[in-house]
N, C-alpha and C positions, 0 to 999 in steps of 0.2 A: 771530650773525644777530639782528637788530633783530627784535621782537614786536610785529605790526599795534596801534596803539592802540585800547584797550579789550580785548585780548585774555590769559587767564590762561594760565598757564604751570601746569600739576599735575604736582605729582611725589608718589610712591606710594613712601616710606622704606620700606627693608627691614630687618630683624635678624633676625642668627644669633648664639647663643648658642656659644662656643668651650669655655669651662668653667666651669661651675658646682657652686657649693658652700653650704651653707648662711651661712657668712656673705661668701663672696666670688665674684663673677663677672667674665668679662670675655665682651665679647658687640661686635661690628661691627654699625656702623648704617653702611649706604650710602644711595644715591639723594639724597640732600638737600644743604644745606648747613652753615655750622658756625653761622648764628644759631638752626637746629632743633637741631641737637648741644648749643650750651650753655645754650639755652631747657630742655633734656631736665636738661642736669648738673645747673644750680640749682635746677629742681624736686625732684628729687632730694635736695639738699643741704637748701633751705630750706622744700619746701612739700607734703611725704609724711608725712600724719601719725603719729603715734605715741601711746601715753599716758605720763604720768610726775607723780610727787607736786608738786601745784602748791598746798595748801592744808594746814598743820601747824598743829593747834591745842593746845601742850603742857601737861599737867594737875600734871605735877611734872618737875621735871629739877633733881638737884642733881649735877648733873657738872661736870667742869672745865670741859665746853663753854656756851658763853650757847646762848641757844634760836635763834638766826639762823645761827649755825653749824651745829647740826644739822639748822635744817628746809632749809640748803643741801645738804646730804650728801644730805640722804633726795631729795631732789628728781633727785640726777645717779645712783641706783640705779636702772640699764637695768629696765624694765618689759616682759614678754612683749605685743605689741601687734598679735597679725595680726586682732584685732578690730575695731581703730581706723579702719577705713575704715568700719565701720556703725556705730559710737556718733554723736553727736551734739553739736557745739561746745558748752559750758559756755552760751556770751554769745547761742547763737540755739535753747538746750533750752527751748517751750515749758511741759513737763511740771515744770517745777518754777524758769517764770518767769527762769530765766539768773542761779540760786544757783547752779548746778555740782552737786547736792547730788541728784540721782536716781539711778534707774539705768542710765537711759537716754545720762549724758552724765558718770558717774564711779563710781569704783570705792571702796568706803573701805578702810581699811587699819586695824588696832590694835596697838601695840607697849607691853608692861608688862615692866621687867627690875627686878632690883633683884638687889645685892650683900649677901650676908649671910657667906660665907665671911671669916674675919679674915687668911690669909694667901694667897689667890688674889684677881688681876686679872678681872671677868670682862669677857668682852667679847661686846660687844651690836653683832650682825649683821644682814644685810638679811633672813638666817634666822627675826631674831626677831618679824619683820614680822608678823600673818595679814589673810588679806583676810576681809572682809564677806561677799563675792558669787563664793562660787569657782566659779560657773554662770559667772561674767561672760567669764572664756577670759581675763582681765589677772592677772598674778602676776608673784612678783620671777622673777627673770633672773638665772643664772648666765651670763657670760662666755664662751667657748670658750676663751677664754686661760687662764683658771681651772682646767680642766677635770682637768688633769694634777696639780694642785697642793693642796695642805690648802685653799684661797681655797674650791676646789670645795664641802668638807666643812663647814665654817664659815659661809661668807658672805660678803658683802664687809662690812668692816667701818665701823659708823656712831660707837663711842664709846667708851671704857672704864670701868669701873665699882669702885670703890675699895668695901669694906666700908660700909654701911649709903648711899651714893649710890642712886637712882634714878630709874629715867627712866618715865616714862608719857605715852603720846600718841594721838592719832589724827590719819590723814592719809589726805587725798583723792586719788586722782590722776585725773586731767583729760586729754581728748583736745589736743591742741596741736601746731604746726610748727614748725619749725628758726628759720624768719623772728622768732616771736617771742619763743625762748629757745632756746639751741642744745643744752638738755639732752631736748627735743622732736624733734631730728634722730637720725635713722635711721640717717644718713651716716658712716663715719669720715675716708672719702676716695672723692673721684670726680673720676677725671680722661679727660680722653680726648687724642687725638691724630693728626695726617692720615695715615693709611697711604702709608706712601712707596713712589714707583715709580720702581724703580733699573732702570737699562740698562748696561750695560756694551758699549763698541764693541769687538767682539772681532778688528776688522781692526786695531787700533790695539793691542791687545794682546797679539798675536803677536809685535809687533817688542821686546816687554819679555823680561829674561834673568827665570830664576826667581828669584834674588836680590829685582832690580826688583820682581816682581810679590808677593815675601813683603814688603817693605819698605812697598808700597802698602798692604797688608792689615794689617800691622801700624800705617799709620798713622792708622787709626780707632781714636778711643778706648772703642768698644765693637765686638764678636766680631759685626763684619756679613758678614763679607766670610771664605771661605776655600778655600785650593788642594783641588782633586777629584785624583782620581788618576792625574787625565792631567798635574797640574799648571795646571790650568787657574784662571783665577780668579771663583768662581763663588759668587753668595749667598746665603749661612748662615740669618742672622737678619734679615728687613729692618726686623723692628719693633724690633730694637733699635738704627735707627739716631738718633742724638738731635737732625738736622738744625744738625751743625758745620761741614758743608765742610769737613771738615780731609782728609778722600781727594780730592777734586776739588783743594783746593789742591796739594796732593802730588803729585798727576800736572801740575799748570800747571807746580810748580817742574821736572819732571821734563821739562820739552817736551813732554805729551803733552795738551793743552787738549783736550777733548770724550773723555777716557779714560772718565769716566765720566760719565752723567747722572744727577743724582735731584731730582727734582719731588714738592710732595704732591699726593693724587690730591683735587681740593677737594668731594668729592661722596662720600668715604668716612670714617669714622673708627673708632675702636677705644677702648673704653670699658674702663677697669678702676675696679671698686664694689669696696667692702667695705664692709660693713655695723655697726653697733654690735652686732648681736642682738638685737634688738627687734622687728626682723620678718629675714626671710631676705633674701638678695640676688634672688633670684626675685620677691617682696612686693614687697621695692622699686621693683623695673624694671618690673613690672605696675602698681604703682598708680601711680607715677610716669607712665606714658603714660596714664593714665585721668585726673588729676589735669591733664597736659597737655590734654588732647581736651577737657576740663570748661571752661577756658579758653579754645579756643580755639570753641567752642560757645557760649561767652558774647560772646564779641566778634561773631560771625556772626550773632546775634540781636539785638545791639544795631543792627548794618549792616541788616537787615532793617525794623528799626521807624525807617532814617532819619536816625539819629543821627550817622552816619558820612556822612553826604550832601557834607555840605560838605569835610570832610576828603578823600575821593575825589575831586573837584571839582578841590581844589586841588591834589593829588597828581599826575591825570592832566594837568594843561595846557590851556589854550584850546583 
């Protein structure tokens, strides 16, 4: 149905959380469509901020490593960041002029090792970090994957250190987002996809033998589809289906065209997050829709004061 010109159309997105975990969720957003669904993913991916070491100023390093190797390393060591939505951009911190260098908008770090043992390796961890500001709520980050592992005990590891080698530094880390270094990103992965809606014609499925109807079910290559104990053919998993038509094709070759129908529903999707642990998957998906709203706040103010006149103009038609 055509919409009267000049007239908006509002729709009020919904989400339901299905399961959550400290670094993974997966959560259905309905009501909308998929340019709000991946407006949501790449905020997500590239514009939720985090902290992480963006400034290494080394005072000794005689390692195997040059100093741009390591201040890479230190830089991709996950930093705890559920603070990072109240600190303050480096480039717009009045309090200290957009050096990066307060408290307000970084956190410092200090790392001194040195080898003195003559037949031991040591090795120098994100362990051997300390921060400045342990008021500040930013510290290193263990992993989840670590957890079970010596990684956990140690640290993630930045260097090794041979007899009389060592290393001294200090490092800044800085509020920043994925968009402008991807060791800024929160993300590991976020994907989403249309909630499929399967019908199955059950008058047309009667005239199939049980054979027929496991042969059907076997010919998806994922576990959508399976007999109840009437034998009946009834679905399992819908979200695991991967939108191949290969059962719809299998019933045309079978004579049976309208065996089954599956459409995506375009007003639904299904979101699975994992997180790096820098913040939770919950931080995520909250600040990620408040980071949206911020945006889309900015655009509605700019329409306000005008600026969008001409572009509406031209949009709506004579």
């Amino acid at each position: 149905m055509d919409r009267p010109a000049g007239a908006s159309y509002q729709r009020f997105p919904r989400v339901r959380i299905r399961d959550l975990k400290d670094d993974y969720a997966k959560f259905e957003l309905r009501d909308t469509d998929a340019s709000m669904a991946n407006a949501l993913r790449r905020v997500m991916i590239a514009e939720v901020p985090t902290v992480a070491i963006d400034l290494v100023e080394i005072e000794v390093n005689s390692s195997v490593l040059n100093d741009e190797f390591i201040a890479h390393r230190l830089g991709l060591i996950p930093l705890t960041s559920a603070a990072a939505m109240q600190m303050r951009f480096s480039r717009d911190c009045d309090a200290c002029d957009g050096d990066g260098s307060c408290e307000y908008c970084s956190v410092e770090f200090h790392l001194a090792a040195r080898a003195t043992d003559s037949d031991q390796t040591l090795e120098v961890t994100s362990n051997d970090l300390r921060s400045m500001d342990p008021k500040s709520g930013v510290d290193i980050l263990v992993p989840s994957v670590f957890l079970a592992t010596v990684a956990y005990l140690l640290g993630i590891l930045i260097v090794k250190l041979r007899r009389g080698q060592e290393l001294r530094l200090r490092a800044i880390a800085r509020k920043g987002i994925g968009k402008d270094h991807a060791k800024w990103s929160p993300a590991a992965t976020v994907t989403f996809m249309y909630e499929p809606d399967i019908r199955i014609n059950e008058e047309l499925m009667e005239t199939l033998t049980v054979e027929e109807r496991r042969s059907l079910i076997e010919s998806s290559p994922t576990k959508v589809f399976k007999l109840d104990s009437a034998n009946q053919v009834v679905v399992d998993n819908a979200e695991a289906y991967t939108y191949d038509d290969e059962v719809i094709k299998h019933a045309e070759a079978m004579g049976k065209p309208g065996l089954v129908e599956i459409n995506a529903k375009e007003d639904s999707f299904i979101f699975t997050v994992e997180t790096t642990g820098a913040i939770t998957a919950y931080e995520l998906i909250m600040n990620a829709i408040t980071v949206l709203r911020q945006k889309l706040d900015a655009v509605r103010l700019q329409d306000d004061d005008g600026d969008l006149g001409e572009l509406g103009a031209h949009l709506g038609g004579p």
